[in-house]
N, C-alpha and C positions, 0 to 999 in steps of 0.2 A: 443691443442692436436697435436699430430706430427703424421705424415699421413706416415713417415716411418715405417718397417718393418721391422724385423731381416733377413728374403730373400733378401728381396731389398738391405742390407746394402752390404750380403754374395756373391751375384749374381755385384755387386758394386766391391768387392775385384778380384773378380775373374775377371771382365772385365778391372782391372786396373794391374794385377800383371805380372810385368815380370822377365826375369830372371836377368836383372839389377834390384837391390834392389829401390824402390821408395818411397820417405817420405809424406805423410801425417796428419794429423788431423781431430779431430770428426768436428768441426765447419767447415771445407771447408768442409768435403764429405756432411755433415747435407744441406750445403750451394746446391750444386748439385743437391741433393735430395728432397729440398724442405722440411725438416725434423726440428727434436731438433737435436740440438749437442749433450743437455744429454740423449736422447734415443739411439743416434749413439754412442758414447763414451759407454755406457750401453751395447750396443750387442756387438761393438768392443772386448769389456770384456771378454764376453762370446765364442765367436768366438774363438777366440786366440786357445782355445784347443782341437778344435772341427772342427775345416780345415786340413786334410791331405794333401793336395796338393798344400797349400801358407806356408808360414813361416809366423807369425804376430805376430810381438812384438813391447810392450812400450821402446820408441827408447830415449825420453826424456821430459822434464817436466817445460820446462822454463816458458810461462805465459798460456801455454794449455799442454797436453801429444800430443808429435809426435809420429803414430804408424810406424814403418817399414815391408812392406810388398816386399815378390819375390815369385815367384814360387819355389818350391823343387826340385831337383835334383829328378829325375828317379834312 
């Protein structure tokens, strides 16, 4: 069972986002977190359209999905 959170993941983005774009994946944040990858991968998901104030998208796919997170312009 994965002791991550959909806060913890969102509160996660938010302390990692800059206005340089930054790359990621579910298994390093899950790694951080102490979590699953597929519960972080899972909120990532969900997230994506539901953050006003990051940009977060599926950036690519090669042997995990990398998300691309920044904060948004004002």
């Amino acid at each position: 069972m994965s002791n991550v959170t959909r806060q913890t993941v969102r509160a996660y983005l938010v302390e990692r986002a800059d206005t340089e774009p930054t790359y990621l994946r579910a298994r390093d944040i899950a790694s951080e977190l102490d979590g699953s990858p597929k519960a972080v991968a899972q909120y990532l998901s969900q997230l994506r359209d539901e953050l006003s104030d990051i940009s977060l998208k599926q950036w690519g796919r090669s042997k995990s999905t990398t998300w691309r997170i920044e904060l948004m312009e004002s």
